[in-house]
PDBQT receptor file of N, H, CA, C and O in Angstrom, charges set to zero:
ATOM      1  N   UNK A   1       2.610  -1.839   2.243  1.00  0.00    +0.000 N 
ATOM      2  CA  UNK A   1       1.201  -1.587   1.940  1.00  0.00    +0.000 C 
ATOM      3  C   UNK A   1       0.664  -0.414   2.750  1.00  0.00    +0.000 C 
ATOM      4  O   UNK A   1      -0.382   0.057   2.303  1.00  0.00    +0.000 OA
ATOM      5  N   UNK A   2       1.120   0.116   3.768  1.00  0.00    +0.000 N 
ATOM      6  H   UNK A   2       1.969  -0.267   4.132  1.00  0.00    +0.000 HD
ATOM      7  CA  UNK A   2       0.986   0.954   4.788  1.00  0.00    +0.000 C 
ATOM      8  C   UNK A   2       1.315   2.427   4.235  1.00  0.00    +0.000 C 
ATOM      9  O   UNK A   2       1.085   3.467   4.853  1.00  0.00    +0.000 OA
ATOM     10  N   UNK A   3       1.700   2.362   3.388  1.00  0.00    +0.000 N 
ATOM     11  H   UNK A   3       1.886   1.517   2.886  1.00  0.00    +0.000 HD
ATOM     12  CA  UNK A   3       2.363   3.722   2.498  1.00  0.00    +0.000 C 
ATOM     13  C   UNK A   3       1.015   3.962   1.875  1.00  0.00    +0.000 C 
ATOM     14  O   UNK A   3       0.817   5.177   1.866  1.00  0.00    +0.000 OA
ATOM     15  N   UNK A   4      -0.100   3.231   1.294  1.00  0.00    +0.000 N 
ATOM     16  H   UNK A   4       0.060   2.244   1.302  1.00  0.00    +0.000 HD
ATOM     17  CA  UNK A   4      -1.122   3.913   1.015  1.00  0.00    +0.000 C 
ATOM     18  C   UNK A   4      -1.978   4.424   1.476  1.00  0.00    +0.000 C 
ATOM     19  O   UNK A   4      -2.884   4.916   0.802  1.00  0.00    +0.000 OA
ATOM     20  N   UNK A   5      -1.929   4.459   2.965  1.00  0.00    +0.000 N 
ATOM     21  H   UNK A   5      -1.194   4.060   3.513  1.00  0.00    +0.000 HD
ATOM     22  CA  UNK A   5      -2.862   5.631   3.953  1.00  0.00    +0.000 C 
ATOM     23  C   UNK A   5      -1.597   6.696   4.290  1.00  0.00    +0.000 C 
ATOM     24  O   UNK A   5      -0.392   6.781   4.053  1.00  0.00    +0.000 OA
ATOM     25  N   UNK A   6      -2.605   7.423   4.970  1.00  0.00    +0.000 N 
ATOM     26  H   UNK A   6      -3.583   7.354   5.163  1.00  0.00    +0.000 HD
ATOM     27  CA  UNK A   6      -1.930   8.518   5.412  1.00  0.00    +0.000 C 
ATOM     28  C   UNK A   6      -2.621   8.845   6.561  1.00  0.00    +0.000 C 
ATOM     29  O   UNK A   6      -3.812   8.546   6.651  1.00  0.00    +0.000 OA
ATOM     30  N   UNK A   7      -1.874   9.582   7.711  1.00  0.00    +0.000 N 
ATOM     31  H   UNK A   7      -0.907   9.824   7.638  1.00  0.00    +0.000 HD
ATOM     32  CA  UNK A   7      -2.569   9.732   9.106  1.00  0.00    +0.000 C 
ATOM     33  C   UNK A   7      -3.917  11.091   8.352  1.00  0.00    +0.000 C 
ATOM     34  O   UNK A   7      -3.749  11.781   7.347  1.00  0.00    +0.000 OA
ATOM     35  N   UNK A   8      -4.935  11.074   9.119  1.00  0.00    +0.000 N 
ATOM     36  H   UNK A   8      -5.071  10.514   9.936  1.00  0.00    +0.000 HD
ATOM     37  CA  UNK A   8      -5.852  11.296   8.809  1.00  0.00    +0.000 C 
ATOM     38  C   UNK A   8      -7.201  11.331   7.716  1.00  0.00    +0.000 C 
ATOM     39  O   UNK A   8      -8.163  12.081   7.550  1.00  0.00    +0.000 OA
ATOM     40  N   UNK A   9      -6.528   9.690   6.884  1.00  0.00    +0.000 N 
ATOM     41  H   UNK A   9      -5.746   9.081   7.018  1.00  0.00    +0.000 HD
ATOM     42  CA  UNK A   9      -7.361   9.333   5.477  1.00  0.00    +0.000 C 
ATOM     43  C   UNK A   9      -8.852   8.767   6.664  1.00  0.00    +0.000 C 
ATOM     44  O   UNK A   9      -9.040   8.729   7.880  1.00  0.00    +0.000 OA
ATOM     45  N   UNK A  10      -9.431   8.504   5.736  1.00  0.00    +0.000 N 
ATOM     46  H   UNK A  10      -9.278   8.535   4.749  1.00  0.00    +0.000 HD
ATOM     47  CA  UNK A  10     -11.328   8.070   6.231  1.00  0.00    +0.000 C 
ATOM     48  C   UNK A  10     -10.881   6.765   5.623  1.00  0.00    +0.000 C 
ATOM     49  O   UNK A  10     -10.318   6.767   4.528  1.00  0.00    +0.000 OA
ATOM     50  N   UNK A  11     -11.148   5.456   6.405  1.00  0.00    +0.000 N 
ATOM     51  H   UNK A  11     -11.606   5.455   7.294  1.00  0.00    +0.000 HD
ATOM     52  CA  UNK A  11     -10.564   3.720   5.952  1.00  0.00    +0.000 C 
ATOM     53  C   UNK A  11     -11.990   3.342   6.891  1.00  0.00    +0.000 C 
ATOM     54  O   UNK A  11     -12.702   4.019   7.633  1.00  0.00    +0.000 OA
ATOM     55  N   UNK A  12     -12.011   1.739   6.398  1.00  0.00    +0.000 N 
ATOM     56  H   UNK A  12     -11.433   1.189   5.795  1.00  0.00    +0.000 HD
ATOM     57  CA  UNK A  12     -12.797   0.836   6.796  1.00  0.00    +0.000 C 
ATOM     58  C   UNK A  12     -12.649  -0.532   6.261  1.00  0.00    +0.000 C 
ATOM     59  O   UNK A  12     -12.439  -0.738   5.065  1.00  0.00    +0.000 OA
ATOM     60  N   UNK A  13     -12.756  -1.442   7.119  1.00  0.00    +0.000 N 
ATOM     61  H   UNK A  13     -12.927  -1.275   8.090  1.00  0.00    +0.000 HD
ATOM     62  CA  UNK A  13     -11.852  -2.796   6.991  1.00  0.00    +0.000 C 
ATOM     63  C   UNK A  13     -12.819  -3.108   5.670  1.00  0.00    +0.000 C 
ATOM     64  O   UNK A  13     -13.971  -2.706   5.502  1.00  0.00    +0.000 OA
ATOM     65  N   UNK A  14     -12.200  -3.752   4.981  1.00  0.00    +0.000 N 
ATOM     66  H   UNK A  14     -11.265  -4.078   5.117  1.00  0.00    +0.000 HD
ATOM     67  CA  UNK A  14     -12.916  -4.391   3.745  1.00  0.00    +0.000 C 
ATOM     68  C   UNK A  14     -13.873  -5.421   3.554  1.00  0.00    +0.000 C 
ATOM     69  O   UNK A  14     -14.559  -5.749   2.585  1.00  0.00    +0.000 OA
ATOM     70  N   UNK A  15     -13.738  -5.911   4.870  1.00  0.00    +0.000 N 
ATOM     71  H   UNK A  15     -13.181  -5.645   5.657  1.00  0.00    +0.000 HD
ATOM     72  CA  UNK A  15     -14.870  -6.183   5.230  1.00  0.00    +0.000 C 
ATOM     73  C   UNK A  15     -16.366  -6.135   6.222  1.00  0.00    +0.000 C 
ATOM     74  O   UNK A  15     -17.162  -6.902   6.762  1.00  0.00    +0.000 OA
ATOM     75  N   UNK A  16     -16.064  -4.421   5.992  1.00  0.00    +0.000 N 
ATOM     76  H   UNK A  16     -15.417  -3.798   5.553  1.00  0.00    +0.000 HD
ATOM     77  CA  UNK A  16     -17.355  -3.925   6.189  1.00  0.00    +0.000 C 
ATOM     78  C   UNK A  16     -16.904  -3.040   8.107  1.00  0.00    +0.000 C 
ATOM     79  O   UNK A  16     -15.931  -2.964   8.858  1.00  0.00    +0.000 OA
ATOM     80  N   UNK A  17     -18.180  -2.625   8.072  1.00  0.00    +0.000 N 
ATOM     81  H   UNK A  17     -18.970  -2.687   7.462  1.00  0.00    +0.000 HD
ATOM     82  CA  UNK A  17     -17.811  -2.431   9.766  1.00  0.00    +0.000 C 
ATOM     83  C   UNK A  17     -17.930  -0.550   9.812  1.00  0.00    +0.000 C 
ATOM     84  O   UNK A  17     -18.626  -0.025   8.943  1.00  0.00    +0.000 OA
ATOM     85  N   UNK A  18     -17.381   0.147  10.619  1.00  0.00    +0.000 N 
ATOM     86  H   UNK A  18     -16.816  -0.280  11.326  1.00  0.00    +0.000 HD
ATOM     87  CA  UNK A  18     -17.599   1.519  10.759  1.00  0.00    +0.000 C 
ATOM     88  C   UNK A  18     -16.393   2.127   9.929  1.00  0.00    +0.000 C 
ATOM     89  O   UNK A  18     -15.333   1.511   9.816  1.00  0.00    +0.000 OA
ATOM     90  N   UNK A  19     -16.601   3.306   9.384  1.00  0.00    +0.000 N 
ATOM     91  H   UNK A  19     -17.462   3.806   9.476  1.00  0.00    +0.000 HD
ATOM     92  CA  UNK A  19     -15.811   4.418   9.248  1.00  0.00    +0.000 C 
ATOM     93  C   UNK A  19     -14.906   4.632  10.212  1.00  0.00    +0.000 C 
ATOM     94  O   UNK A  19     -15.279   4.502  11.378  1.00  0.00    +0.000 OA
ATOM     95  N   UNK A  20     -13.565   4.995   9.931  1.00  0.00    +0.000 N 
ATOM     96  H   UNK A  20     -13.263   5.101   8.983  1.00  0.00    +0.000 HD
ATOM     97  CA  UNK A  20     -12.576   4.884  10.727  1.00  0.00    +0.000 C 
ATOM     98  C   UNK A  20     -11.191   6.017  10.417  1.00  0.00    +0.000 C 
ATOM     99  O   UNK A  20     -10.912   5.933   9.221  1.00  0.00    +0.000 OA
ATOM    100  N   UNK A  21     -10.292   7.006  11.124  1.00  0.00    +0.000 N 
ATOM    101  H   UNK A  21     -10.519   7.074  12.096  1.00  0.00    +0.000 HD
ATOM    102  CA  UNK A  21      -9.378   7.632  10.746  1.00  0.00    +0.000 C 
ATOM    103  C   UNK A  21      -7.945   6.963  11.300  1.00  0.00    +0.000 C 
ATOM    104  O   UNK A  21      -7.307   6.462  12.226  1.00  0.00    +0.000 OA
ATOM    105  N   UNK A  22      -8.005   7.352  10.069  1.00  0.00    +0.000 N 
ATOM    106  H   UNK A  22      -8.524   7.758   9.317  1.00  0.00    +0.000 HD
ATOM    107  CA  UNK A  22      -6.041   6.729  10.623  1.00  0.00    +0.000 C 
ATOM    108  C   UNK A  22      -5.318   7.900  11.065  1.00  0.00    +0.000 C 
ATOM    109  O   UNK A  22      -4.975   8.934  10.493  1.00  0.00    +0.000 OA
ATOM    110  N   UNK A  23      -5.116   7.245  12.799  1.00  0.00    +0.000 N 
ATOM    111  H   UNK A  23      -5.395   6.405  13.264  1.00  0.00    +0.000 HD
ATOM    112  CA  UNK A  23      -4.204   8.054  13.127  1.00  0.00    +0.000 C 
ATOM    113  C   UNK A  23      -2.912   7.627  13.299  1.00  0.00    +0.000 C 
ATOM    114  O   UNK A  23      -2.429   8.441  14.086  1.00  0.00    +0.000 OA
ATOM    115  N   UNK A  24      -1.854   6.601  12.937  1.00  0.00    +0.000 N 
ATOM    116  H   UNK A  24      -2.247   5.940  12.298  1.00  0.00    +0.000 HD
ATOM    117  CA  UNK A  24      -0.871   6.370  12.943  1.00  0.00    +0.000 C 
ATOM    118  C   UNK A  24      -0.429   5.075  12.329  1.00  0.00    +0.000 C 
ATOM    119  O   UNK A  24      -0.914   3.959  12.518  1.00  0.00    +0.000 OA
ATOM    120  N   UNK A  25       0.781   5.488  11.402  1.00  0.00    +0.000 N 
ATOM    121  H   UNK A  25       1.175   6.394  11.248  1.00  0.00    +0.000 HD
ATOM    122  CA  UNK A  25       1.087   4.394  10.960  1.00  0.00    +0.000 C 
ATOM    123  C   UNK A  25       2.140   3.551  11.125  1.00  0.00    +0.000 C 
ATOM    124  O   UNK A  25       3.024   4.303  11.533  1.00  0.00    +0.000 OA
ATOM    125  N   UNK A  26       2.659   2.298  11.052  1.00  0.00    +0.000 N 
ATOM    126  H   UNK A  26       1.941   1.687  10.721  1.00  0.00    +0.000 HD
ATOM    127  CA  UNK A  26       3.829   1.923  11.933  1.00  0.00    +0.000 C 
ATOM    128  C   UNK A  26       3.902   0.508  10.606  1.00  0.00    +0.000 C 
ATOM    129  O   UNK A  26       2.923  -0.182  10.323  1.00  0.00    +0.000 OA
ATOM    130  N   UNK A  27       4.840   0.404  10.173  1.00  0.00    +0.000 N 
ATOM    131  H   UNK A  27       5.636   0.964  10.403  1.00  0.00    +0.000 HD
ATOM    132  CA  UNK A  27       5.284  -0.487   9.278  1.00  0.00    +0.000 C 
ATOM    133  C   UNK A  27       3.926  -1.418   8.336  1.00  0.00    +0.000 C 
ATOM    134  O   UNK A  27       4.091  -1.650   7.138  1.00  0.00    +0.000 OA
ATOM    135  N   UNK A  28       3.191  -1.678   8.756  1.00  0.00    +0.000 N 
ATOM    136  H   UNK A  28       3.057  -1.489   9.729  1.00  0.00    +0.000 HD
ATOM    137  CA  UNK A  28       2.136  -2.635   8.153  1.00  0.00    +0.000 C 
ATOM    138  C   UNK A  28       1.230  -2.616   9.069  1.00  0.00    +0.000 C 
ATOM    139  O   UNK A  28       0.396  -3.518   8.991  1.00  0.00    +0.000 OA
ATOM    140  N   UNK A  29       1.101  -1.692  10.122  1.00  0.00    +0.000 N 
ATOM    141  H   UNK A  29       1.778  -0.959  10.186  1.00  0.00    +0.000 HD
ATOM    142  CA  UNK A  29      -0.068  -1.645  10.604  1.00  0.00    +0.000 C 
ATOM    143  C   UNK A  29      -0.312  -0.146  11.424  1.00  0.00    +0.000 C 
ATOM    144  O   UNK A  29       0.300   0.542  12.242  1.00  0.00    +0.000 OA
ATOM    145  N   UNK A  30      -1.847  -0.088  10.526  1.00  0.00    +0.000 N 
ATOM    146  H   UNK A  30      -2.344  -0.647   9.862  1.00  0.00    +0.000 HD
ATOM    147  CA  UNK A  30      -2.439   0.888  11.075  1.00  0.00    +0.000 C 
ATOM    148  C   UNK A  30      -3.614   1.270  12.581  1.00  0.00    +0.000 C 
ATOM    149  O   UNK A  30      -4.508   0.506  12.945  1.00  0.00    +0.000 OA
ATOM    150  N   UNK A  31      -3.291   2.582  13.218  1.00  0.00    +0.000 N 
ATOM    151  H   UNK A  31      -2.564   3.203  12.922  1.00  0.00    +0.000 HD
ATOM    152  CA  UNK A  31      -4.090   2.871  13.991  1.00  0.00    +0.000 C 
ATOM    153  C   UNK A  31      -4.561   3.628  13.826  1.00  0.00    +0.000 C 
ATOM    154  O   UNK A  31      -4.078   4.699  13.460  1.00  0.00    +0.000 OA
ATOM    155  N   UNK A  32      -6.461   3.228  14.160  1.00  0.00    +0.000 N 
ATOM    156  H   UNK A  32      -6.853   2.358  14.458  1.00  0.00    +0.000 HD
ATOM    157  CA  UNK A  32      -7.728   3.965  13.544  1.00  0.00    +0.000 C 
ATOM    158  C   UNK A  32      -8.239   4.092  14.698  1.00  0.00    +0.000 C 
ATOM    159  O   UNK A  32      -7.917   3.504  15.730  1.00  0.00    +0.000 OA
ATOM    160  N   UNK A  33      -9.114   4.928  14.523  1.00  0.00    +0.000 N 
ATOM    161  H   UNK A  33      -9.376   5.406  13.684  1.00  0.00    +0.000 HD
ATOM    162  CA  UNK A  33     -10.063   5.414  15.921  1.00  0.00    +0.000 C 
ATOM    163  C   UNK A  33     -11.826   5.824  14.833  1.00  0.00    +0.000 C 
ATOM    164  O   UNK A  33     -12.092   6.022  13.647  1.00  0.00    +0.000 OA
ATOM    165  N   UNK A  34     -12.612   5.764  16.159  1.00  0.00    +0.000 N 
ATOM    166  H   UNK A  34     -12.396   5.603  17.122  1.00  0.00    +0.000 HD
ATOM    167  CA  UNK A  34     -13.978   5.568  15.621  1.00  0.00    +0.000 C 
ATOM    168  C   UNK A  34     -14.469   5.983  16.627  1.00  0.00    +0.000 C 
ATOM    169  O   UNK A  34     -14.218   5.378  17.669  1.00  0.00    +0.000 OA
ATOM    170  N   UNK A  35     -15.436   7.294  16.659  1.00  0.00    +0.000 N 
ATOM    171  H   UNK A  35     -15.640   7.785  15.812  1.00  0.00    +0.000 HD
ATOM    172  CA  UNK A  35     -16.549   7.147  17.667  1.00  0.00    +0.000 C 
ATOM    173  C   UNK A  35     -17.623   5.712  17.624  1.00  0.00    +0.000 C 
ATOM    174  O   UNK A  35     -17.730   4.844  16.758  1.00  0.00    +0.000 OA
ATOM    175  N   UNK A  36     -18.289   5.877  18.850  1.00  0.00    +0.000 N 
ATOM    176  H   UNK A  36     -18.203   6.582  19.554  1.00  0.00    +0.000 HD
ATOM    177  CA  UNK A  36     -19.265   4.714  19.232  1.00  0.00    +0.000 C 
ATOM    178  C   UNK A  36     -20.313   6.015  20.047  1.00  0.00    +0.000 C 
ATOM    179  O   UNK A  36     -20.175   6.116  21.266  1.00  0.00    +0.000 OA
ATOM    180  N   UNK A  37     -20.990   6.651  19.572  1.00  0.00    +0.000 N 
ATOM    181  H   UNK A  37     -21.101   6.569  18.582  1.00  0.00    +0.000 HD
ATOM    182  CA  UNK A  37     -21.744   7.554  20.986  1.00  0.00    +0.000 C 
ATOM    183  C   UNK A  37     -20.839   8.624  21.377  1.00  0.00    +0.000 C 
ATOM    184  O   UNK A  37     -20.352   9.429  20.583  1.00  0.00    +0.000 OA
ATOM    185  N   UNK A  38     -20.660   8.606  22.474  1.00  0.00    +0.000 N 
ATOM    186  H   UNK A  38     -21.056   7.953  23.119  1.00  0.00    +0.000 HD
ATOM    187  CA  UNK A  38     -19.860   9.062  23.420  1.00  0.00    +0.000 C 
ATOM    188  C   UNK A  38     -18.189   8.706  23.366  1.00  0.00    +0.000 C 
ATOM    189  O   UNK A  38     -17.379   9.618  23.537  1.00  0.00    +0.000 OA
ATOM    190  N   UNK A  39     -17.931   7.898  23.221  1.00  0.00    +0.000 N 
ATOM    191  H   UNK A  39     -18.589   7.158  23.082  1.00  0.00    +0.000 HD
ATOM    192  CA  UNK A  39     -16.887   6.562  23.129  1.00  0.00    +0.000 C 
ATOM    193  C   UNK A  39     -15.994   6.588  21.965  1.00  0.00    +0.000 C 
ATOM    194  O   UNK A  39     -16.298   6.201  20.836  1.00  0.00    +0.000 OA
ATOM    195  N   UNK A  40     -14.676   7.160  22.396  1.00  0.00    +0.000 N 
ATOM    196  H   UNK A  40     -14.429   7.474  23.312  1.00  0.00    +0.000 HD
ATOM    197  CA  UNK A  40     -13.763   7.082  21.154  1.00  0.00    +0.000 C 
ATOM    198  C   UNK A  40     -13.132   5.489  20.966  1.00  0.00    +0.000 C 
ATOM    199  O   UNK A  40     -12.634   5.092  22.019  1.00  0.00    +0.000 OA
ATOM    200  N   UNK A  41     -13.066   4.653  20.011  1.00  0.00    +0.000 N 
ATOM    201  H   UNK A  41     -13.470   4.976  19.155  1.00  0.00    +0.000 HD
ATOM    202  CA  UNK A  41     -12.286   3.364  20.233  1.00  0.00    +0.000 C 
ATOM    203  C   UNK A  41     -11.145   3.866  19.569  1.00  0.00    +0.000 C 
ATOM    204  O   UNK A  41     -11.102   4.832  18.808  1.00  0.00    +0.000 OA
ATOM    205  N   UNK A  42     -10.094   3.020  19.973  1.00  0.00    +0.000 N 
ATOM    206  H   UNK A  42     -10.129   2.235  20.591  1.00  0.00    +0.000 HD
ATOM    207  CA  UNK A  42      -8.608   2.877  18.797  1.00  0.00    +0.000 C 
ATOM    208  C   UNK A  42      -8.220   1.472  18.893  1.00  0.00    +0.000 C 
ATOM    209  O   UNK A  42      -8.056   0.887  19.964  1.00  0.00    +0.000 OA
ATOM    210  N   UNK A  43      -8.027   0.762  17.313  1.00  0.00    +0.000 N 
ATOM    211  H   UNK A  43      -8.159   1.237  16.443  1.00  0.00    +0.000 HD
ATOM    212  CA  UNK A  43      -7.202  -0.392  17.671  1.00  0.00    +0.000 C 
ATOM    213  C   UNK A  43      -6.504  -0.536  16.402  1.00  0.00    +0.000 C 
ATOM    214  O   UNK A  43      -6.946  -0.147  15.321  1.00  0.00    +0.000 OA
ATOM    215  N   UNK A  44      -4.997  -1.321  16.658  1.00  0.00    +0.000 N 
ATOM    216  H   UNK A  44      -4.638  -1.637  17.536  1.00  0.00    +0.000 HD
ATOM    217  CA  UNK A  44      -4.449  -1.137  15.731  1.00  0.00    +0.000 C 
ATOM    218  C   UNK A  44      -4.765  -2.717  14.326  1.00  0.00    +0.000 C 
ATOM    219  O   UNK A  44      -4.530  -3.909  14.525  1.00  0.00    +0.000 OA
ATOM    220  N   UNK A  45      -5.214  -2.212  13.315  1.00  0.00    +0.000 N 
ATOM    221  H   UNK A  45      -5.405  -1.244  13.153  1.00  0.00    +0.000 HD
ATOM    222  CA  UNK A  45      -5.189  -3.222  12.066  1.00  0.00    +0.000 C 
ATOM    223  C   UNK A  45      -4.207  -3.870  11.104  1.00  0.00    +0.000 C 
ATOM    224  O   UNK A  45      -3.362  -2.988  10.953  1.00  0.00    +0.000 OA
ATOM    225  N   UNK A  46      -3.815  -4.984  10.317  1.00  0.00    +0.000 N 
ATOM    226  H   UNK A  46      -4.501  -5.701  10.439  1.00  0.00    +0.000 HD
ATOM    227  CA  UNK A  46      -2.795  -4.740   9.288  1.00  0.00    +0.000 C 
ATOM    228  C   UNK A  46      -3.707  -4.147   8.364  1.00  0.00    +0.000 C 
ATOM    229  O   UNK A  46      -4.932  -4.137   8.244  1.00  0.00    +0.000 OA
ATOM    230  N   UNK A  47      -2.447  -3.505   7.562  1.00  0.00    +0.000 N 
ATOM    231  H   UNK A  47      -1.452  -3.512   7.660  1.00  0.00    +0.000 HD
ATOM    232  CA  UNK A  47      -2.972  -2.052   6.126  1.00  0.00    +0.000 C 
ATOM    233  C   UNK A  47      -3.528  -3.135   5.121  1.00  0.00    +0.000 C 
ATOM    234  O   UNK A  47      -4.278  -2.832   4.193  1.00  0.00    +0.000 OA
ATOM    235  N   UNK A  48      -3.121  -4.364   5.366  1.00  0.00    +0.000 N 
ATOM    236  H   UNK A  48      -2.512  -4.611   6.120  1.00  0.00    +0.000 HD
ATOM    237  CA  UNK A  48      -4.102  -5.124   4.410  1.00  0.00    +0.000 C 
ATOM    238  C   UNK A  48      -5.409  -5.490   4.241  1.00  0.00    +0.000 C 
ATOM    239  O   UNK A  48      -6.085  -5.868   3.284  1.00  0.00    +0.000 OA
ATOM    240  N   UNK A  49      -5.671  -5.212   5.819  1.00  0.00    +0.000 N 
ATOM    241  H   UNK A  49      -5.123  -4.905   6.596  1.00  0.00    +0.000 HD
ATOM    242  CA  UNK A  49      -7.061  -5.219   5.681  1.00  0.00    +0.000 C 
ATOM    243  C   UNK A  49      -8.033  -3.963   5.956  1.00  0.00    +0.000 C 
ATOM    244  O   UNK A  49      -9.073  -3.869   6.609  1.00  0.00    +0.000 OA
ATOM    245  N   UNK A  50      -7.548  -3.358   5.463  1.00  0.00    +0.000 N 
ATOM    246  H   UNK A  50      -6.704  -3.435   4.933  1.00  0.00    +0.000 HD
ATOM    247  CA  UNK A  50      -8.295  -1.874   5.386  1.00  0.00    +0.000 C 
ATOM    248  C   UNK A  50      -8.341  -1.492   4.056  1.00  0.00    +0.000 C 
ATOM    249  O   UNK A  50      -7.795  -2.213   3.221  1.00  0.00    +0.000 OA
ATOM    250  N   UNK A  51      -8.889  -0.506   3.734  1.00  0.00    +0.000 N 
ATOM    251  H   UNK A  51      -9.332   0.080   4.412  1.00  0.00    +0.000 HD
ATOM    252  CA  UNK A  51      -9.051   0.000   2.267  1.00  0.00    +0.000 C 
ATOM    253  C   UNK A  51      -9.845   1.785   2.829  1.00  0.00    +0.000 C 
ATOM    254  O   UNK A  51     -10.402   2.125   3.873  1.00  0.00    +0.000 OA
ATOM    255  N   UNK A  52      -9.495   2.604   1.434  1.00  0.00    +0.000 N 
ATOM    256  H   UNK A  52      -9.043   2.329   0.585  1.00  0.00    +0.000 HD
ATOM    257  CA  UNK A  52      -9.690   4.045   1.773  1.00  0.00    +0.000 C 
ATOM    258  C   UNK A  52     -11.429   4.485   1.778  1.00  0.00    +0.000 C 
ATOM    259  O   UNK A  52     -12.102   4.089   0.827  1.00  0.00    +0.000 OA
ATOM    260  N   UNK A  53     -11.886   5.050   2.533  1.00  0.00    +0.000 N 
ATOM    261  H   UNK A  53     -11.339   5.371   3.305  1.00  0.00    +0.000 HD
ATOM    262  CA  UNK A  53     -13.550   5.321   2.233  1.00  0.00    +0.000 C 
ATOM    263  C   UNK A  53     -13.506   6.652   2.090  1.00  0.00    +0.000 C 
ATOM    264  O   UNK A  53     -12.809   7.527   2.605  1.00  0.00    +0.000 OA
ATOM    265  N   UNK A  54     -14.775   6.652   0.932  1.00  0.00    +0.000 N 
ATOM    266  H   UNK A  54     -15.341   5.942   0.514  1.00  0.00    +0.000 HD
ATOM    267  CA  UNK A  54     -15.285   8.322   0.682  1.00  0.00    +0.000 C 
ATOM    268  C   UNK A  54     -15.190   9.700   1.135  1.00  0.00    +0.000 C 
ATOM    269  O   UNK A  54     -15.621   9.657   2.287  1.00  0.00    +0.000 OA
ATOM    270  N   UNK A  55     -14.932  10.653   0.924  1.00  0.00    +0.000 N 
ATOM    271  H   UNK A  55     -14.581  10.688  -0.012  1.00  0.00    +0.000 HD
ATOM    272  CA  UNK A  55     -14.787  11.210   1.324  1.00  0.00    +0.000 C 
ATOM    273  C   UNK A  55     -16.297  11.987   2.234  1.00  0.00    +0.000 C 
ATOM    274  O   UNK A  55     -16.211  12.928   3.023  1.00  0.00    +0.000 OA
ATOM    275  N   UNK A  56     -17.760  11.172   1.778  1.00  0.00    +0.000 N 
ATOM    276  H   UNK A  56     -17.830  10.408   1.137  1.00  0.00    +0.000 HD
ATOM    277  CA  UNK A  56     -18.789  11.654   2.282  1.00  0.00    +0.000 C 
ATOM    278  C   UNK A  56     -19.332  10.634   3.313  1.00  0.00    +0.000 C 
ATOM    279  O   UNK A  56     -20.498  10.313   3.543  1.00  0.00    +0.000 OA
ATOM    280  N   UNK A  57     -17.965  10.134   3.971  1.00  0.00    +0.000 N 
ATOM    281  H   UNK A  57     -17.018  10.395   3.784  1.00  0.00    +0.000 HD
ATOM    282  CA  UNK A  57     -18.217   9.056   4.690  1.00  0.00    +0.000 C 
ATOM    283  C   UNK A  57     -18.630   8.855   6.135  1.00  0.00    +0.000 C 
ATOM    284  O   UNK A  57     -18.681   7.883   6.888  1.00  0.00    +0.000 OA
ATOM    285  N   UNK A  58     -18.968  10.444   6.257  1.00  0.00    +0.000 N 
ATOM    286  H   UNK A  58     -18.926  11.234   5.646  1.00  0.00    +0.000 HD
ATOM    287  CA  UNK A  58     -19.012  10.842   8.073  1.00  0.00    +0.000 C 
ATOM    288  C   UNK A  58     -18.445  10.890   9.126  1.00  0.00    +0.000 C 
ATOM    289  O   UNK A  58     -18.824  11.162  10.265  1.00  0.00    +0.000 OA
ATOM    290  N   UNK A  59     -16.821  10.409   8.392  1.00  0.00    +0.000 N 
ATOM    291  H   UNK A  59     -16.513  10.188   7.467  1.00  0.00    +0.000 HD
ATOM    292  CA  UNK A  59     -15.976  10.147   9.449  1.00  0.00    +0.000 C 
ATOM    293  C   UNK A  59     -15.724  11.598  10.645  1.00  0.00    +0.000 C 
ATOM    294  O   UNK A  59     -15.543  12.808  10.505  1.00  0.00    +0.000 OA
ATOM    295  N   UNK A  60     -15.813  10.864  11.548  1.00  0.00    +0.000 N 
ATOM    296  H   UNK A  60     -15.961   9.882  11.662  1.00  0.00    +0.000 HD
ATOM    297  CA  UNK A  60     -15.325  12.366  12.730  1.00  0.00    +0.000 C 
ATOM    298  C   UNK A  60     -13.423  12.546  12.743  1.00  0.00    +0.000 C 
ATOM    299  O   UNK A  60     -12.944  11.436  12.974  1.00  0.00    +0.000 OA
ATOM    300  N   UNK A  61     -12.620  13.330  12.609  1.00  0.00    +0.000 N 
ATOM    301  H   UNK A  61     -13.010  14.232  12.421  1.00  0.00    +0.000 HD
ATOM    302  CA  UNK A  61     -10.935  13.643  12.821  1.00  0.00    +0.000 C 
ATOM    303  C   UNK A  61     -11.216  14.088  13.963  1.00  0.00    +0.000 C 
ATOM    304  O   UNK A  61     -12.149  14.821  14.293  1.00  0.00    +0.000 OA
ATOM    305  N   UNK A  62     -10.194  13.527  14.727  1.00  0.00    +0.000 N 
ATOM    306  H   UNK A  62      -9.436  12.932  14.459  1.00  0.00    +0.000 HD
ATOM    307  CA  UNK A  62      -9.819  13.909  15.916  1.00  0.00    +0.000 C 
ATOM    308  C   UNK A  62      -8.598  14.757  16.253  1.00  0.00    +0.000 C 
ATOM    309  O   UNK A  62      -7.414  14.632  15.942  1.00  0.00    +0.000 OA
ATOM    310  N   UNK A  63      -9.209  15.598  16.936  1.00  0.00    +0.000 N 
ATOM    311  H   UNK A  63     -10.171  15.699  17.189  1.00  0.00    +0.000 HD
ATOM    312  CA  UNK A  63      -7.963  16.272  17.116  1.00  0.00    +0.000 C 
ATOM    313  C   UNK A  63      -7.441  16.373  18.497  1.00  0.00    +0.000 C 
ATOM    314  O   UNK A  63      -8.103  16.698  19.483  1.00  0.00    +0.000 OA
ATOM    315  N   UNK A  64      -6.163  16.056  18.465  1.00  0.00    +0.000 N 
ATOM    316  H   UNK A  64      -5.626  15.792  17.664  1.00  0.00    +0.000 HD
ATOM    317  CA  UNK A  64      -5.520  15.954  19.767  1.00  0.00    +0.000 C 
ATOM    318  C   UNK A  64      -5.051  17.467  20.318  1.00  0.00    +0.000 C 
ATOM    319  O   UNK A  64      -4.787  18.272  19.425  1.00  0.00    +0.000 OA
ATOM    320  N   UNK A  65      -4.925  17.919  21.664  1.00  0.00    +0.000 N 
ATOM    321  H   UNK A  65      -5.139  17.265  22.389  1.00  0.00    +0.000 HD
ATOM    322  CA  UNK A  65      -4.253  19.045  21.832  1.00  0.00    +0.000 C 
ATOM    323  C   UNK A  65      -3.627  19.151  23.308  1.00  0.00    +0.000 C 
ATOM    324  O   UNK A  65      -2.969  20.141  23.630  1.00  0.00    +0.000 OA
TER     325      UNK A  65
């Protein structure tokens, strides 16, 4: 199920909650990150409970360097 994101899609658990980017994927579960403010979170979800959001969804990409 994890094959239908891709690292940097815009997701949000399906049941509701913030905009979120996937930054990594690992067999059936994904890791998303979300500003809060100031405050980057990351935690990892199963791909089952996520689903893809809009593309006018405000999500922030992070970029690592």
């Amino acid at each position: 199920m994890a094959d239908a994101f891709e690292v940097g899609d815009a997701v949000q658990l399906k049941g509701g909650g913030p905009s979120m980017t996937v930054e990594r994927i690992e067999k059936d579960e994904v890791l998303c990150s979300w500003p809060d403010g100031k405050k980057i979170h990351e935690k990892i979800f199963a791909a089952g409970a996520l689903k893809k959001s809009g593309p006018s969804s405000g999500v922030v990409t992070l970029v690592r360097g």
